[in-house]
C-alpha positions in Angstrom: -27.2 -5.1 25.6 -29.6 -3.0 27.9 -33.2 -4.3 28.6 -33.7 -1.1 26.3 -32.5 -2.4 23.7 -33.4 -5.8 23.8 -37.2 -5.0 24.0 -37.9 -3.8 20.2 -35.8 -7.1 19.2 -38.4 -9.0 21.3 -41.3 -7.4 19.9 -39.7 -8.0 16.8 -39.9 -11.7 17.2 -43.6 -11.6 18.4 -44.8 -11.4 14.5 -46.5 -9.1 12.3 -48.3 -5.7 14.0 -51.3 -3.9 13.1 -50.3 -0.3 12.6 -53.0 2.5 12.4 -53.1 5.9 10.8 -53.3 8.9 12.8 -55.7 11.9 11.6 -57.3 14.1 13.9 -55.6 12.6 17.1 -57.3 9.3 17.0 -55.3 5.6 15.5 -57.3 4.6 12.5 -58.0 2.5 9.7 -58.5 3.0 6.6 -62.1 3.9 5.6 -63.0 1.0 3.3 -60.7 -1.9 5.9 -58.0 -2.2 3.3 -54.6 -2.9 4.5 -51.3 -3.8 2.9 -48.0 -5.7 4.3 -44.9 -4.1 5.6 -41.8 -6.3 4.7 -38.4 -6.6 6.4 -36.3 -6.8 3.4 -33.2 -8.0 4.8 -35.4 -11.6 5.6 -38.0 -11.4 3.0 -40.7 -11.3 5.7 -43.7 -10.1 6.4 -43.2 -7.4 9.9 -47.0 -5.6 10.1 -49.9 -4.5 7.8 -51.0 -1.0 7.8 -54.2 0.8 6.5 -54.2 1.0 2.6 -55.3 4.6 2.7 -57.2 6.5 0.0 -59.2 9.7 -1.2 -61.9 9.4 1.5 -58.8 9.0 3.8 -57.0 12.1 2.6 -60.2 13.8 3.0 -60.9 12.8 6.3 -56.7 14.3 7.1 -58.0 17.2 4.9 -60.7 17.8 7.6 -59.2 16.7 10.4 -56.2 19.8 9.8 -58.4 22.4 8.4 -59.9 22.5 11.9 -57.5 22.5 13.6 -55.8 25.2 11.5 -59.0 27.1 12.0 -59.6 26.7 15.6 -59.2 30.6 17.0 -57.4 29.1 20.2 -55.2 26.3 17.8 -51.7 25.5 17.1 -51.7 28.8 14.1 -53.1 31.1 16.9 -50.4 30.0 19.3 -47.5 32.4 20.6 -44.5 31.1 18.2 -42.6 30.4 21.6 -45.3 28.0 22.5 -44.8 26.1 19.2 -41.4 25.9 19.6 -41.4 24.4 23.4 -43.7 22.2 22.0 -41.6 21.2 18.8 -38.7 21.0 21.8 -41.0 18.0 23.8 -41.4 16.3 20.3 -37.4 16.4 19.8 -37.2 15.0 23.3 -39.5 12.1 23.2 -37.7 11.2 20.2 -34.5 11.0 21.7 -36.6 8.8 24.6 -37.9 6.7 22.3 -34.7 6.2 19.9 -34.0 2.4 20.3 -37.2 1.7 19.4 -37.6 4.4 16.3 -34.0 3.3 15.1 -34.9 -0.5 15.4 -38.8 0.1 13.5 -36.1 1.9 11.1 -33.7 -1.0 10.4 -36.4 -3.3 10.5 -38.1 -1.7 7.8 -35.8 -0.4 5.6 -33.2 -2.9 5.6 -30.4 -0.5 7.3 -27.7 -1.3 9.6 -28.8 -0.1 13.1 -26.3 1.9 13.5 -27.0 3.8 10.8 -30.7 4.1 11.8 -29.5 5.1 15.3 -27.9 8.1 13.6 -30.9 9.0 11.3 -32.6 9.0 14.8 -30.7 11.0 16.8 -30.6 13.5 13.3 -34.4 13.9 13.1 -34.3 14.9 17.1 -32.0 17.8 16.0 -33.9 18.9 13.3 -37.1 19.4 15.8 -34.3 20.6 18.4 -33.5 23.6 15.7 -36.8 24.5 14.2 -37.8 24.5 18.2 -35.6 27.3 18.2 -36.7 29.3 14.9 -40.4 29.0 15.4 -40.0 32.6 16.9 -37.6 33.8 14.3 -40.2 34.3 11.6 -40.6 37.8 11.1 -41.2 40.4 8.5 -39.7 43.8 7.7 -40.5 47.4 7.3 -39.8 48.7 3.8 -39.4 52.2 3.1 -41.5 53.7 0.2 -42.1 56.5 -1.9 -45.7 57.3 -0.2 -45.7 58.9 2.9 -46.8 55.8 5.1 -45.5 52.6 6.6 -44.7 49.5 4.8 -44.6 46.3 6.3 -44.1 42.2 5.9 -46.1 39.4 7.5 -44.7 35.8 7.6 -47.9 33.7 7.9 -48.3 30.0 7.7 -49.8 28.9 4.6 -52.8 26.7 6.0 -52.6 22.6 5.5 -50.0 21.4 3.4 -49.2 17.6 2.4 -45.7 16.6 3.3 -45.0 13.3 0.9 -41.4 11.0 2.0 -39.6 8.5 0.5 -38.7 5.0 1.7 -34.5 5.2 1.7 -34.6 7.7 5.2 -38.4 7.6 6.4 -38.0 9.3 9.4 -35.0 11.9 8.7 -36.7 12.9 5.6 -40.2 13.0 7.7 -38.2 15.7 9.8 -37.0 17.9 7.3 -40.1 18.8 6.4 -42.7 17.9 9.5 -40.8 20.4 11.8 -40.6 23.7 9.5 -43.9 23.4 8.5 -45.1 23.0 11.8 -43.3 25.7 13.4 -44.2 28.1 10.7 -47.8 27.3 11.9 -49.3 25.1 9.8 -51.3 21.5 10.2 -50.1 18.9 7.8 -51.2 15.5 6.3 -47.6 13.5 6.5 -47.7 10.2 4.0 -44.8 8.3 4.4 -43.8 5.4 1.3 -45.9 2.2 1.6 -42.4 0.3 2.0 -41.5 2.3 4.9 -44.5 3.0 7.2 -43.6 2.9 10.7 -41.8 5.3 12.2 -44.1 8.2 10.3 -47.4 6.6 12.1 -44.7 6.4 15.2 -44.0 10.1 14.8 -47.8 10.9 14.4 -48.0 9.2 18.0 -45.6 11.1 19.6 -46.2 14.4 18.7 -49.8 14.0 20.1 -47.5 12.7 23.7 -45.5 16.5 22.9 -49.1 18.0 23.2 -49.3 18.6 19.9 -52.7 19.5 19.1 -55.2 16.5 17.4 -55.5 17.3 13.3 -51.9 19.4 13.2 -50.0 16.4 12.2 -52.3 13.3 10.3 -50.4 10.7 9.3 -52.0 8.8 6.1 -50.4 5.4 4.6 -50.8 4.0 1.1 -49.6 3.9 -2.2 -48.7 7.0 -4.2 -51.1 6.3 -6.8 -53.8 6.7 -4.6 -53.4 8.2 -1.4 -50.2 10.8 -3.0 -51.9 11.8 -5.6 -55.2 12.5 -3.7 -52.6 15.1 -1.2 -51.2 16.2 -4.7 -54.5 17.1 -6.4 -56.9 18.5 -2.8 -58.3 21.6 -3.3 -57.9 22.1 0.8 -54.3 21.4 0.7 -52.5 24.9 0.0 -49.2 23.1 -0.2 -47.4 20.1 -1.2 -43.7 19.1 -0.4 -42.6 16.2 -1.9 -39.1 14.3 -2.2 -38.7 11.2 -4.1 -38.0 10.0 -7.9 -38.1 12.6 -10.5 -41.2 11.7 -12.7 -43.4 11.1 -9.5 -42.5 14.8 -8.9 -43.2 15.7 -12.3 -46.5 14.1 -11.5 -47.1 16.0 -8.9 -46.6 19.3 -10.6 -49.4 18.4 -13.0 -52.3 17.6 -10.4 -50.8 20.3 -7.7 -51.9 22.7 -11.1 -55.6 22.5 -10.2 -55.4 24.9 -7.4 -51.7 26.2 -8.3 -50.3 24.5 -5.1 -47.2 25.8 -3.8 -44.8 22.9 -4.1 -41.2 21.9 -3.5 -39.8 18.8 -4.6 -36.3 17.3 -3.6 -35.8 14.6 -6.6 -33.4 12.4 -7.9 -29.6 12.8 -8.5 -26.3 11.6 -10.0 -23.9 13.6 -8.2 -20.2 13.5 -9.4 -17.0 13.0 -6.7 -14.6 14.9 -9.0 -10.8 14.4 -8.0 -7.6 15.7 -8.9 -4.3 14.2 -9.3 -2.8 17.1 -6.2 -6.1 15.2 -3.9 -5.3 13.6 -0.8 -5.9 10.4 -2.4 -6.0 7.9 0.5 -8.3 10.1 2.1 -10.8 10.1 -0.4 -10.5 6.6 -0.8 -10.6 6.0 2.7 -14.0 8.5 3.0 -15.6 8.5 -0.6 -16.8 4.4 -0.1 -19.7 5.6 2.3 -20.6 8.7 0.0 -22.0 6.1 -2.4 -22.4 2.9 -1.1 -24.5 3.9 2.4 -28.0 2.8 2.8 -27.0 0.5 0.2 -26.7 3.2 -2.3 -30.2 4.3 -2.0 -29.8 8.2 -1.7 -30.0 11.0 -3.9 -27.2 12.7 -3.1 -24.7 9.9 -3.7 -21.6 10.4 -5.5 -22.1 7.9 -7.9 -19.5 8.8 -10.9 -15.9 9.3 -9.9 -14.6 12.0 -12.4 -11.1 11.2 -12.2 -8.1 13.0 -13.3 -6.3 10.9 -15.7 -2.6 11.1 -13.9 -4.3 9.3 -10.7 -6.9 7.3 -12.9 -4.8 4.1 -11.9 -4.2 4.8 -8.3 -7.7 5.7 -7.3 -9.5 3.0 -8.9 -6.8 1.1 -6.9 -7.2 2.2 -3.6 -11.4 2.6 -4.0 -11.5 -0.6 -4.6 -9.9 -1.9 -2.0 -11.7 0.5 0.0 -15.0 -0.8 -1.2 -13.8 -4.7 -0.5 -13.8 -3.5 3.3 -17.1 -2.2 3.5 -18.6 -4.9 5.4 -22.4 -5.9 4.3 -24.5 -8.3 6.7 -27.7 -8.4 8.6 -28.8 -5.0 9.8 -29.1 -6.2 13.3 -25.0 -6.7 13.4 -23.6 -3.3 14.8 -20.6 -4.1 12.8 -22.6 -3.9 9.5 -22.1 -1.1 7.1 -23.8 -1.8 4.7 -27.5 -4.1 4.8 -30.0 -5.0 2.5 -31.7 -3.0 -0.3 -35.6 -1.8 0.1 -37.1 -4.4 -1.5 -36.3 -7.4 -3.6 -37.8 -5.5 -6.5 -35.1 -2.7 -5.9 -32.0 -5.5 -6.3 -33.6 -6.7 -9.3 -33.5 -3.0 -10.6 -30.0 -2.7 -9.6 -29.2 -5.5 -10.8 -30.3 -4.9 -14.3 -28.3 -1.7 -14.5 -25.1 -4.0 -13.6 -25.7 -6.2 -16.2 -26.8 -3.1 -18.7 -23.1 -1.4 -17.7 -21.4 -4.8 -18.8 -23.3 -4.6 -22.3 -22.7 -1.3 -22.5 -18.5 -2.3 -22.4 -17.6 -1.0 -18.4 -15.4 -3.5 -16.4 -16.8 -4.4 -13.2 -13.6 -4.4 -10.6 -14.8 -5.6 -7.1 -18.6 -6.2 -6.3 -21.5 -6.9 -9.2 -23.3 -10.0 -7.3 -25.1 -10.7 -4.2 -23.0 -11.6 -1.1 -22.3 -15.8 -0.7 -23.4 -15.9 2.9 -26.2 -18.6 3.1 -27.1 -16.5 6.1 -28.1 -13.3 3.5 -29.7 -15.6 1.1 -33.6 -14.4 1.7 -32.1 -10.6 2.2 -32.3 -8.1 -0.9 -28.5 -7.7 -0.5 -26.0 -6.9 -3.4 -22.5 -5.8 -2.9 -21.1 -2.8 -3.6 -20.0 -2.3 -7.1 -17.5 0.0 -9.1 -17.4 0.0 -12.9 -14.2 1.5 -14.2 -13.9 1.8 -18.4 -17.0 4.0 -18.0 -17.9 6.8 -20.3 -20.6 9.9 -19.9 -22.2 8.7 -22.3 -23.6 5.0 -20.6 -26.5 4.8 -19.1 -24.7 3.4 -15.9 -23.4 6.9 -15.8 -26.6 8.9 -16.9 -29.1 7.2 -15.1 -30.3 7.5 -11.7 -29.3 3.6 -10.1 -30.1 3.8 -6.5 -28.0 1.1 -5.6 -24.5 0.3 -4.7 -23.2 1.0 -8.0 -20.2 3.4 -9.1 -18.7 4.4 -12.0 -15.5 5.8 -12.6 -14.5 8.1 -15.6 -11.0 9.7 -16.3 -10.4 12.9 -17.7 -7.5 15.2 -18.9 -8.1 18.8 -17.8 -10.3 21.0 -15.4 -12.6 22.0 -17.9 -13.4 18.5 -19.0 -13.7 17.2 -15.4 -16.6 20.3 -15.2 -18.7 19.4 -18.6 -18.7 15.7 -17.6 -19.9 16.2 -14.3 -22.3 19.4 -15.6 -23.8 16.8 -18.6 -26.7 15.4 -16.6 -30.1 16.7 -16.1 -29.5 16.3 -11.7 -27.9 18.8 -10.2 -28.2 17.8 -6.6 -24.9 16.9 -4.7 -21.3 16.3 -5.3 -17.7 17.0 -3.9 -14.5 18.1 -5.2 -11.1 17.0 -4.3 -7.9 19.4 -4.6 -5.4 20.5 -2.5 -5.5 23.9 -4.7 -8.0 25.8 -2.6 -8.2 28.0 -5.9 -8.8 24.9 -8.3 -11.7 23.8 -5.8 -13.5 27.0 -5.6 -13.9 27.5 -9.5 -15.2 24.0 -9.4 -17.7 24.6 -7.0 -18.7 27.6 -8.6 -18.7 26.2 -12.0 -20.7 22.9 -10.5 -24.5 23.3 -11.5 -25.4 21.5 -8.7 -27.6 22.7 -5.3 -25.1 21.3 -2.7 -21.6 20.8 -3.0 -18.5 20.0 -0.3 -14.7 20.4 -1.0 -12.8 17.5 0.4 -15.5 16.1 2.4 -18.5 13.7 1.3 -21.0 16.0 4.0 -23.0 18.3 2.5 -25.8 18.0 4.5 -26.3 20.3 7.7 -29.4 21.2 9.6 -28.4 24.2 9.9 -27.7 24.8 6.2 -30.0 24.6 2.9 -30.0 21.7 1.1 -31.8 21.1 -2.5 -30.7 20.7 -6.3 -30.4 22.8 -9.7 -32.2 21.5 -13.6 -34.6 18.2 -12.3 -33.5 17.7 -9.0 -35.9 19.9 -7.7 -37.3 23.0 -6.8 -37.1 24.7 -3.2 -34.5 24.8 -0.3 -35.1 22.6 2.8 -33.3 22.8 6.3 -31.8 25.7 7.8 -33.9 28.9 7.6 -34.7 29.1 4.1 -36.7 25.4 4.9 -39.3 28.4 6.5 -40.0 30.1 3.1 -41.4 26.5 1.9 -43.9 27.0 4.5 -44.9 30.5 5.0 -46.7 33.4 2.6 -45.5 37.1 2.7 -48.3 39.4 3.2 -47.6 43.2 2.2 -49.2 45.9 4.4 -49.5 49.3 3.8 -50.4 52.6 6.4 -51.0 55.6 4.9 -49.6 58.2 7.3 -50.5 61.4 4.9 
């Protein structure tokens, strides 16, 4: 191990750290002193306190942007090159600084490092490619009927509130941080209150990029307070949020006030729909990780198995052993696939849904308890778990877990396989699995859901959009289309009579 990488596992063992917010380029507290603990889940202990921020925090981020959005010589004024080169010295301190971002990461979420050195390295090549589109925003000329000129402006939107969740803090942070700032806007960036760190550390570094002070603010605290304060601001013109579905809905109703432009990227229950003509080793050998990384805590995992009934026997077969492979231990351990859960509170939610899908009449073949490691014992850990004997109808199989929970379900003909995987209100992710190229492409067109691969389990692309049909939510992030989150269209006319 390089003295690199051995630092952040020193500072890990000095204790608990005082984090501060960042609004209008200074490291603050919160207004009123209040802080809360940030816990290590995979130990159960206590790793820094950060600033319980509120509305008089949010206000002061309001501020704090709206000058800086204002400023004549500020980041909105700036040639669109110049945002991108400095988006370009963000990506690159972020690759500089990715031991210590990925190790803040595992710490705090409970992920194997290697998995949070990935999510790193990702993030870095989301800023890399909205470096590079900052000065691709552009508008068109429109012929009309009048004799005159018609024209389209692209033109940021002013300060918008960019809300994350907890299961990828900074990857998620990226998606929407970069966009919006190379469309030209200033943002207030609240990160979960499990998961606080590497936001505040992002916050820190773009100021290092030479970032202006008040373009990015970073404000921690609960949803309840400090969320729905970004939600509801009359000075916020925009809100972009990605989390659990009825937080979004919550958002909807206070973004209302001042009709808020919003996207929301919410939860899922995507299907892995296979064939009996599938490559079934391969799926088994790939589809474990579509479902059980980050411990199952992502929106997009394929959590029911929508089996044909001719392989029903075979792929329950060779998932589970699949899944008896996966190797869950302590983040730290680079041979670790899969660590703990967010928060004890999380397992015990996960758990409940295990022992709800045993009531409910499912058969749990491998997984369904904690691991037996003494070692794990004050981790939230909980081993992957597949239910077979599962209908559409259980509420393993309608409701969202987040957990490492999967439930298999057989059916007898394409058009079944489509109406069970279709009978959910998500419609986020999913994959199919055919060796009939034609069979696969009237699934994916027949699948109501935003993003879907065809023998694969990656759907995801920076380059490519990403976001779901019915409640999973409402907008497009990554790629170019991310840019019409964060931009208006202004219509110009020139009469030339």
């Amino acid at each position: 191990m390089t003295t690199e990488q051995r630092a952040p596992m020193e500072a890990a063992a000095a204790g608990p750290t005082v984090a501060r917010m960042v609004i209008g380029g200074e490291s603050v507290d919160a207004a009123d002193g209040q802080t809360f603990d940030v816990v290590n889940p995979a130990i159960g202990r206590t790793i820094a306190t950060a600033p319980l921020g509120g509305r008089e925090d949010v206000d002061r981020a309001v501020a704090a942007a709206q000058k800086a959005f204002e400023d004549r010589k500020g980041w909105a004024s700036w040639a669109a090159g110049k945002r991108g080169r400095s988006l370009a010295k963000l990506a690159d301190l972020i690759k500089k600084s990715s031991e210590e971002l990925a190790w803040l990461e595992s710490r705090n979420v409970g992920k194997p490092i290697t998995g949070a050195r990935g999510e790193v390295i990702g993030a870095s090549l989301v800023f890399d490619y909205y470096a590079g589109a900052a000065n691709k925003i552009y508008g068109q000329t429109i012929p009309v009927s009048k004799p005159g000129l018609d024209l389209t402006l692209r033109e940021p939107i002013g300060v918008v509130g960019l809300i994350v969740p907890w299961n990828f803090p900074l990857l998620m942070a990226s998606w929407k941080v970069a966009p919006a700032l190379a469309a030209g806007n200033t943002a207030i960036l609240k990160p979960a209150s499990y998961t606080p760190l590497t936001a505040i550390r992002l916050g820190e570094l773009a100021l290092e990029a030479g970032i202006p002070a008040g373009v990015l603010n970073v404000v921690t605290g609960p949803g309840g307070t400090a969320g729905a304060s970004i939600a509801a601001h009359p000075g916020i013109g925009k809100v972009a949020f990605t989390g659990e579905t009825t937080t979004g809905q919550e958002i909807m109703r206070l973004a209302s006030g001042n009709v808020k432009k919003i996207s929301l990227e919410l939860g899922g229950k995507s299907p892995n729909i296979v064939f009996a003509d599938a490559d079934l080793e391969r799926f088994a050998k790939e589809s474990p990780y579509s479902v059980f990384d980050n411990a199952g805590q992502d929106c997009c995992a394929r959590s029911r198995i929508i089996v044909e009934r001719a392989a029903h026997e075979k792929v329950v077969e060779l998932f589970a052993d699949a899944t008896r492979n996966v190797k869950v231990g302590d983040p730290a351990d680079e041979s670790t696939e899969v660590g703990s859960l967010v928060s004890q509170k999380q397992r015990d939610r996960v758990k409940d849904y295990i022992e709800i899908g045993q009531a409910e009449g499912a058969t749990i073949v491998v997984g369904g308890t904690a691991p037996d490691d003494p070692a794990l014992a004050d981790g939230a850990y909980l081993l992957p778990t597949v239910f077979d004997g599962v209908s559409n109808d259980m509420r393993i199989a309608r409701e969202e877990i987040f957990g490492p929970v999967v439930s298999v379900i057989p059916f007898d003909s394409e058009e079944e396989a489509l109406r069970l995987a279709n009978a959910t209100p998500y419609g986020l992710s999913g994959s199919i699995w055919s060796r009939d190229i034609g069979k696969a492409l009237r699934a994916a067109k027949a699948l109501q859901s935003g993003v879907i691969s065809v023998n694969s389990n990656s759907s995801v692309h920076t380059e490519a959009p990403f976001g779901g049909y019915k409640m999973s939510g409402i907008g497009r992030e990554l790629g170019m289309a991310a840019l019409d989150l964060y931009t208006e269209t202004k219509n110009v006319y020139i009469d030339l009579s």
